[in-house]
C-alpha positions as CSV (number, residue, x, y, z in Angstrom):
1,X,81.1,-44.8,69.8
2,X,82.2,-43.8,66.5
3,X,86.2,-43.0,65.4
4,X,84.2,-40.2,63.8
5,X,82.4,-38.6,67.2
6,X,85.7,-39.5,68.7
7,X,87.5,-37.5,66.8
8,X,85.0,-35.0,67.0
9,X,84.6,-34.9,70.8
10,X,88.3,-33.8,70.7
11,X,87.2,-30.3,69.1
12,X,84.6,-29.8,72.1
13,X,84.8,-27.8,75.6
14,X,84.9,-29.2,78.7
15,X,81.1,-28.7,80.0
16,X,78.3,-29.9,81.3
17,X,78.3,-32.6,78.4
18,X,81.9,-33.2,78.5
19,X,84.9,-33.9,80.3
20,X,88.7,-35.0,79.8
21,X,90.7,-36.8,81.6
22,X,94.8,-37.0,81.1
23,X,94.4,-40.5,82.9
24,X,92.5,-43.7,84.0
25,X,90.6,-43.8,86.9
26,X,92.3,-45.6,90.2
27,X,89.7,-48.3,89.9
28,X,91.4,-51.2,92.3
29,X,90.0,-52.6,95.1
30,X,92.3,-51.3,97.7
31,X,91.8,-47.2,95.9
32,X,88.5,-45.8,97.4
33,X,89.8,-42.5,96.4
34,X,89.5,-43.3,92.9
35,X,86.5,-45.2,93.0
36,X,85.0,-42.0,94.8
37,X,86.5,-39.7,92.2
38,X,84.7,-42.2,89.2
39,X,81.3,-42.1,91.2
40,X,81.5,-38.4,91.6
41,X,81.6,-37.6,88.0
42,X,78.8,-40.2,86.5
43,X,77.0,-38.7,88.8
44,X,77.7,-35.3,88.3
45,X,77.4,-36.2,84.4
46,X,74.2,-37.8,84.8
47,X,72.5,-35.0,86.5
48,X,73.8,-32.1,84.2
49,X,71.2,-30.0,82.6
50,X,72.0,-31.2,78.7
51,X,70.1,-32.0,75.7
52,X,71.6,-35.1,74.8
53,X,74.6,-37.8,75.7
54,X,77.5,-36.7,77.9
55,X,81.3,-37.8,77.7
56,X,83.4,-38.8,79.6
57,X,87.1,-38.9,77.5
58,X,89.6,-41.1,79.4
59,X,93.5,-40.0,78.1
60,X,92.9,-37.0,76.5
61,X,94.4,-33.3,77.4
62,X,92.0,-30.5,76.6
63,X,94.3,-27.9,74.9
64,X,91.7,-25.1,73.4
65,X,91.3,-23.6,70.7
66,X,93.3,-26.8,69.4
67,X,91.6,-30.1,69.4
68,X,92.0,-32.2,73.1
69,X,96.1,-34.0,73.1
70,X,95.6,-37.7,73.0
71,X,97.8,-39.0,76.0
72,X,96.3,-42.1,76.6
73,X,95.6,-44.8,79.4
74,X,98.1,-47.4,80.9
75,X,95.9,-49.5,82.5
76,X,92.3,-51.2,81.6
77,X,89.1,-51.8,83.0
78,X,86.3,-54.3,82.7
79,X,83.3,-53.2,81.7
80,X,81.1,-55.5,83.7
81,X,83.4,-54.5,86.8
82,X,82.5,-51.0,86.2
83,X,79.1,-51.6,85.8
84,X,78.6,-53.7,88.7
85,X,80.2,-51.5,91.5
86,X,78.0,-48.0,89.7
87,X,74.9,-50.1,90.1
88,X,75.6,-51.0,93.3
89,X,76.2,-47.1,94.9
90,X,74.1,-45.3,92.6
91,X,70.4,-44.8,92.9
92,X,67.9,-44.8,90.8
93,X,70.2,-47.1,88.1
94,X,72.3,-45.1,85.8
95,X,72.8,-46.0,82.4
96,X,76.1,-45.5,81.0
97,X,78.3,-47.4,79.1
98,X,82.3,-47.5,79.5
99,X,84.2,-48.3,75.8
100,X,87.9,-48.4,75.3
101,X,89.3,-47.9,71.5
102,X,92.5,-46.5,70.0
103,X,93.1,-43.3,69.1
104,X,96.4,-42.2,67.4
105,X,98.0,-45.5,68.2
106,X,97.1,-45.0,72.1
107,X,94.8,-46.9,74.0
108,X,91.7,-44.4,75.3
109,X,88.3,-45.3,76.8
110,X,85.1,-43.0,76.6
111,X,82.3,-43.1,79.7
112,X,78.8,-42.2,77.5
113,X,76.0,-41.3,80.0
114,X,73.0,-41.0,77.9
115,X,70.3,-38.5,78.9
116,X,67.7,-40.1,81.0
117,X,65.2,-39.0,84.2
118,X,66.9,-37.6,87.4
119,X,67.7,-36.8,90.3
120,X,70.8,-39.6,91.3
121,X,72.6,-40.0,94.2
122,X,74.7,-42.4,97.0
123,X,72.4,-44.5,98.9
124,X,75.1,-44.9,101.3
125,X,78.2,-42.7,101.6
126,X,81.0,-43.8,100.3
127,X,84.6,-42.3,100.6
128,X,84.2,-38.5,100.8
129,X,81.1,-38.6,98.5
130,X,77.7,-37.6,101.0
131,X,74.5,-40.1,100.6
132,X,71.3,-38.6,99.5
133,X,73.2,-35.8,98.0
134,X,72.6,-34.9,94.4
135,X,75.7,-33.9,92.7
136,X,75.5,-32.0,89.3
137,X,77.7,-30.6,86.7
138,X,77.9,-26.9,86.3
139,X,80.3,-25.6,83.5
140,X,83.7,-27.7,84.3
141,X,83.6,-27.9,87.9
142,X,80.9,-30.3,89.9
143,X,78.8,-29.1,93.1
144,X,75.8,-30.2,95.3
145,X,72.4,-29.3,93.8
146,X,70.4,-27.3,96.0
147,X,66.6,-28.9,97.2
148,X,65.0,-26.3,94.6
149,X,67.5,-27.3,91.6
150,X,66.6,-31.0,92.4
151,X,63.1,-30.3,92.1
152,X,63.2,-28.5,88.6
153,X,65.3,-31.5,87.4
154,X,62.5,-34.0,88.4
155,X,59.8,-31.3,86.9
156,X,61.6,-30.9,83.8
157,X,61.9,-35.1,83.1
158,X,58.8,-35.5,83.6
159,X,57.8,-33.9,80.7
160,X,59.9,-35.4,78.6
161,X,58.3,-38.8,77.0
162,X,58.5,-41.9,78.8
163,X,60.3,-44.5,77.2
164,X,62.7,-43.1,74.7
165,X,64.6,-45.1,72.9
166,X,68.3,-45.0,74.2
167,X,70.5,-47.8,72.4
168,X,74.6,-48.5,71.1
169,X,75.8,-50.6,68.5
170,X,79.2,-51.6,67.7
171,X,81.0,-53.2,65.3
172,X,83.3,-56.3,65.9
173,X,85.8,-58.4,64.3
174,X,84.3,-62.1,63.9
175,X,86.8,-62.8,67.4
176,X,84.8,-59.9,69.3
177,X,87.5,-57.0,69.5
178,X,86.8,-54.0,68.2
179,X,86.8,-53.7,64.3
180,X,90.3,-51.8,62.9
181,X,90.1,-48.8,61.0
182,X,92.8,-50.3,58.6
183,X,93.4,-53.7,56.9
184,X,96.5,-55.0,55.3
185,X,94.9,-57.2,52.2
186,X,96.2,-58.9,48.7
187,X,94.2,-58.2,45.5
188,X,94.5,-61.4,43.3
189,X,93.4,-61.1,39.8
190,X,94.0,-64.2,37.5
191,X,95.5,-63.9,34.0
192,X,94.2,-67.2,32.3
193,X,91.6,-69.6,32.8
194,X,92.4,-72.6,35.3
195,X,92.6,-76.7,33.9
196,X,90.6,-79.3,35.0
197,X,91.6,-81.1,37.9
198,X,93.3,-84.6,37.7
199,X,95.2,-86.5,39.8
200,X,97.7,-88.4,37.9
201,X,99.0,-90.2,41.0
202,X,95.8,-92.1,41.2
203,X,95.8,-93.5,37.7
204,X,96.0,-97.2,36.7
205,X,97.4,-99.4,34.1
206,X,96.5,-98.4,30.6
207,X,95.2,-94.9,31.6
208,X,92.2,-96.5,33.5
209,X,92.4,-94.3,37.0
210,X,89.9,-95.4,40.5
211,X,87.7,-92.8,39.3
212,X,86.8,-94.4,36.4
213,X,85.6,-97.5,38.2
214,X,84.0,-95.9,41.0
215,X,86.0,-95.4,44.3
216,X,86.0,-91.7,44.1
217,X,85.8,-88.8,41.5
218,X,87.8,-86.1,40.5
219,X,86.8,-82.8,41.3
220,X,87.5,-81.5,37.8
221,X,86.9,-77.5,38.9
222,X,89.1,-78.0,41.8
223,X,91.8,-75.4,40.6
224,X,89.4,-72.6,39.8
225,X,87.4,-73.3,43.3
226,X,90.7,-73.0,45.0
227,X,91.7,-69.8,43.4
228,X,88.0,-68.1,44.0
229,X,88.5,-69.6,47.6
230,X,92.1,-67.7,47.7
231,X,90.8,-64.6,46.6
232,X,88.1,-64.2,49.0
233,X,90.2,-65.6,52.1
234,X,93.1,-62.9,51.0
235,X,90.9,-59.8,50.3
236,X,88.4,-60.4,53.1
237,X,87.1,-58.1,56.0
238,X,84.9,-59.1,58.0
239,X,82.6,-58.2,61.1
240,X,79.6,-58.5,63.0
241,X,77.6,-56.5,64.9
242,X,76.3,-56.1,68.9
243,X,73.0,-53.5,70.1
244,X,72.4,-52.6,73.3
245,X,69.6,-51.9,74.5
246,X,70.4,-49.1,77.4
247,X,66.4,-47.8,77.9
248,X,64.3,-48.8,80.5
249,X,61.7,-50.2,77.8
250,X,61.7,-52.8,75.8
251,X,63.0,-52.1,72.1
252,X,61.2,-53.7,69.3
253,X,62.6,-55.5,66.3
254,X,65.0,-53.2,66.3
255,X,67.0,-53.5,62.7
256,X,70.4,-52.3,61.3
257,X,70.6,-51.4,57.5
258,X,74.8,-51.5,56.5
259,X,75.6,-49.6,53.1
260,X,79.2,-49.6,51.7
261,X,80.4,-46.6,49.6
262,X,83.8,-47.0,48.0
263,X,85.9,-43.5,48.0
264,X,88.6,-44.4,45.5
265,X,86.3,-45.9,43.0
266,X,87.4,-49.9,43.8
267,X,84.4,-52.3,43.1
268,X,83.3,-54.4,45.9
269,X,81.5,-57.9,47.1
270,X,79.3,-58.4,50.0
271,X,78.6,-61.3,50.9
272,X,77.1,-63.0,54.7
273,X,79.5,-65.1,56.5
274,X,77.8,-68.2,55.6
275,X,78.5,-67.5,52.2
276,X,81.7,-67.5,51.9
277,X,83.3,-71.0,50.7
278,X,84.9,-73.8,52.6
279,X,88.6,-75.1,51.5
280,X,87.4,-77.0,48.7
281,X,88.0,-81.3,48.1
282,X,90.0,-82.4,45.3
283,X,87.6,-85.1,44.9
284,X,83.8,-85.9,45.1
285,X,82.5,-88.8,47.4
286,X,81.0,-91.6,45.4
287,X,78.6,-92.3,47.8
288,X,76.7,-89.0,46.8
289,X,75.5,-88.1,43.0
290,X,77.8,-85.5,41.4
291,X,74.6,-83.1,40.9
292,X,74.3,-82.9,44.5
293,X,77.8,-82.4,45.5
294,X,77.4,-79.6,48.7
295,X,79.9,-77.1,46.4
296,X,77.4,-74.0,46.4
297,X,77.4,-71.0,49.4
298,X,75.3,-71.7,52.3
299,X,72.1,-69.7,52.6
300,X,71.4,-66.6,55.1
301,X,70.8,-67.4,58.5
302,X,67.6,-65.9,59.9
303,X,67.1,-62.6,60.4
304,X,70.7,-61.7,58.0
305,X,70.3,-60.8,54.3
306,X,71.8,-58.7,51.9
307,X,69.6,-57.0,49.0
308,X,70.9,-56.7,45.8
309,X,68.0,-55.4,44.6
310,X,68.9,-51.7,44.9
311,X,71.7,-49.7,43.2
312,X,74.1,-50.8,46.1
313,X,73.9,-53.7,48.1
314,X,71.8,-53.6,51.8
315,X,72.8,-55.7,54.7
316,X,69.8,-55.8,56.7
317,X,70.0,-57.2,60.1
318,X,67.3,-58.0,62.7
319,X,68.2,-58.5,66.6
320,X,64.4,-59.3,67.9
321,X,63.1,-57.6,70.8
322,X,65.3,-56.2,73.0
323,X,64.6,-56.0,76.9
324,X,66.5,-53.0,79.3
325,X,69.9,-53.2,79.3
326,X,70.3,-56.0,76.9
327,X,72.8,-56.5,74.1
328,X,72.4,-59.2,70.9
329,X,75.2,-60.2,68.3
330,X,74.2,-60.1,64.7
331,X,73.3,-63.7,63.8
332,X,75.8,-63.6,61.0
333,X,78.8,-61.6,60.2
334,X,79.2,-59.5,56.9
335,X,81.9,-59.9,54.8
336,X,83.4,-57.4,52.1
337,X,85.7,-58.1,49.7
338,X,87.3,-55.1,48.0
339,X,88.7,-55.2,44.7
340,X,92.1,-53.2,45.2
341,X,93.2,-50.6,48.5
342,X,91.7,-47.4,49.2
343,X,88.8,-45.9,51.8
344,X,85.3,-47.1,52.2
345,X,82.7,-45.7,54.3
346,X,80.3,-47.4,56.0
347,X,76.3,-46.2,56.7
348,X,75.0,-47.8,59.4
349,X,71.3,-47.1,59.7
350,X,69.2,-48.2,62.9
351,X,65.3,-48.7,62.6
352,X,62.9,-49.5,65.3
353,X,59.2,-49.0,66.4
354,X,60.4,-46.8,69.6
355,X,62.0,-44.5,67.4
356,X,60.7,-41.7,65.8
357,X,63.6,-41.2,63.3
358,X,66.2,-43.6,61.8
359,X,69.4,-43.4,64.3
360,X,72.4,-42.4,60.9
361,X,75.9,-42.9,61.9
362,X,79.3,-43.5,59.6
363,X,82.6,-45.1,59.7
364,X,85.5,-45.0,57.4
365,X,88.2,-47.8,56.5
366,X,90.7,-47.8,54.9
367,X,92.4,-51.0,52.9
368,X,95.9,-50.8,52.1
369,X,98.2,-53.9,50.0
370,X,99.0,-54.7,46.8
371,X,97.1,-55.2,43.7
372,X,98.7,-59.1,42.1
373,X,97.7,-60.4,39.0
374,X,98.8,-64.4,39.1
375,X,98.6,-67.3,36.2
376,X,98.3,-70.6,37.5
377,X,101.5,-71.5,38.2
378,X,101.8,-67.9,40.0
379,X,98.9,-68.6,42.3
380,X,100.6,-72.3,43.3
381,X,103.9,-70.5,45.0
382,X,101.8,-67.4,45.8
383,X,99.6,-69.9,47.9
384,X,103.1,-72.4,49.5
385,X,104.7,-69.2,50.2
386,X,101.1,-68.2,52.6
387,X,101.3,-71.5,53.9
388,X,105.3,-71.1,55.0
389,X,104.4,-67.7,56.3
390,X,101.5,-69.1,58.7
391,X,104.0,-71.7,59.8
392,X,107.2,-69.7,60.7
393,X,104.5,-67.1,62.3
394,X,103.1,-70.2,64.4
């Protein structure tokens, strides 16, 4: 789920394909009511006659003609909590998948119910819900499908190809929450070229310093590592991304193309995770060969690599086969590195032998923060005052 088909959801009916909700569900253990109430809607949801996904919008107000009020949710619910008591009432198994995100500064969480083959239904009663009754969607409100309705349903899936692919990806911070649509970064430019490192402290008498005879070397690009290490760490976003598999087929080699498209004209680097540099050493170990010093950016780990062979970089990530119901992290993350604030839009492009076309969706960031241009002795208290401000903050 998108910020963009959020936001676009909002400008929808309520129908067969979607439905708000002002608040959360009453999902405790001790609330059969509003464990009923959830169960009665998935299912209702699930056996809709629609063309594709239906919605389920937690914390919004439908307001037509204007777009649905965000109120938002007060309380959370686990995922694999929800999952795990729908699975256990609901049969055949219904796949769905329950996503909470921010919208307008409020919590909200979205219930997507993709289209798949009816008819569902309550192998045991449970709370005021019937078993073995199909409940369906009509317009807003939810009834009981009649014996000939259920049998159209089951007609009407069957003729609609076995095994479609039915899938979700989502993009994550490297900690696993849910990628912001806004970052807070410094620009650093650099005014002059950097010295050599040299550690005065370590010399000896008559200028002859331990370096000279062998203990340990200098690392005489120290300064300008440090300042390309600064710049990066300052101006960096980066993320990784999960797929879920949500058919009841395997899906094959599934892979994710990510393009970047600055809207305010800023330049931009992308780089994989592994390539972005370590703190570096103000010295060399003697016991390894200058030459082979381990100062240069890791390679791509398998299955993670970014073309630069186009007009705009490609991150192209593979996941490997993915089995029903199955989710995969990217085995990397991607990291960005704007040169000054403004928006960027992001393409995400999903590939894969089950599907017939490319699966397009977008996302838009914005980077906001100022734009510094530091000497050396500029980027010294620019760095001490960082380091006081990670201290006070911890």
């Amino acid at each position: 789920m998108t910020d963009e088909l959020l936001e676009a959801l909002r400008y929808r009916s309520e129908g067969t394909d979607i439905d708000f909700k002002q608040a959360q569900y009453r999902f405790t253990s001790d609330d059969e009511g509003g464990k009923a109430e959830m169960l009665k809607d998935l299912l209702a949801m699930a056996n809709s006659w629609r063309d594709g996904p239906a919605y389920i919008l937690l914390g919004f107000q439908e307001q037509r003609p204007h777009p649905a009020a965000v109120r938002g949710i007060s309380q959370s619910i686990d995922d694999a909590k929800v999952q795990q008591f729908i699975h256990s009432k609901v049969r055949p198994k219904l796949t769905f998948t329950y996503e909470e995100h921010l919208c307008d500064g409020k919590t909200v969480a979205v219930i997507t119910i993709p289209k798949q083959k009816r008819a569902f239904y309550l192998a045991h009663a449970y709370g005021k819900l019937k078993s073995n009754v199909v409940y369906v969607r009509r317009g807003s409100t939810t009834d009981e499908a009649e014996p000939p309705e259920i049998a159209k349903m089951v007609a009407a899936d069957e003729m609609v190809p076995r095994g479609e692919a039915v899938l979700s990806m989502s993009v994550l911070t490297p900690g696993g929450d849910p990628l912001p649509d806004s970052f807070s970064l410094n620009y650093l430019r650099f005014t002059e070229d950097f010295p050599d490192f040299e550690n005065a402290l370590l010399s000896g008498p008559m200028g002859i310093g331990l370096r000279a005879v062998g203990f340990r070397r200098d690392n005489p690009d120290y300064w300008r590592e440090y300042a390309e290490y600064t710049r990066l760490r300052e101006g960096l976003i980066q993320m990784q991304f999960v797929l879920r598999n949500m058919a009841e087929k395997p899906l094959s080699n599934p892979k994710l193309e990510v393009r970047v498209e600055p809207m305010d004209g800023q330049s931009f680097q992308m780089l994989a995770g592994r390539e972005l540099p370590n703190e570096p050493e103000r010295f060399w170990s003697p016991l390894i060969p200058v030459a082979d010093q381990p100062r240069e950016f890791a390679s791509n780990a398998p299955g993670f690599l970014i073309d630069w062979g186009s007009v705009s970089p490609v991150c192209s990530v593979r996941f490997g086969t993915l089995l029903p119901g199955e989710e995969r992290r990217s085995s990397d993350t991607l990291a960005i590195v704007p040169s000054g604030p403004g928006q960027l839009r992001l393409h995400f492009r999903v590939l894969a032998n089950e599907l017939p076309i490319p699966r397009d969706s977008e996302r838009l960031i914005e980077t906001k923060g100022p734009v510094l241009s530091l000497d050396f002795a500029e980027l010294k208290e620019f760095v001490r005052g960082q380091l006081r401000a990670a201290k006070h903050e911890a």
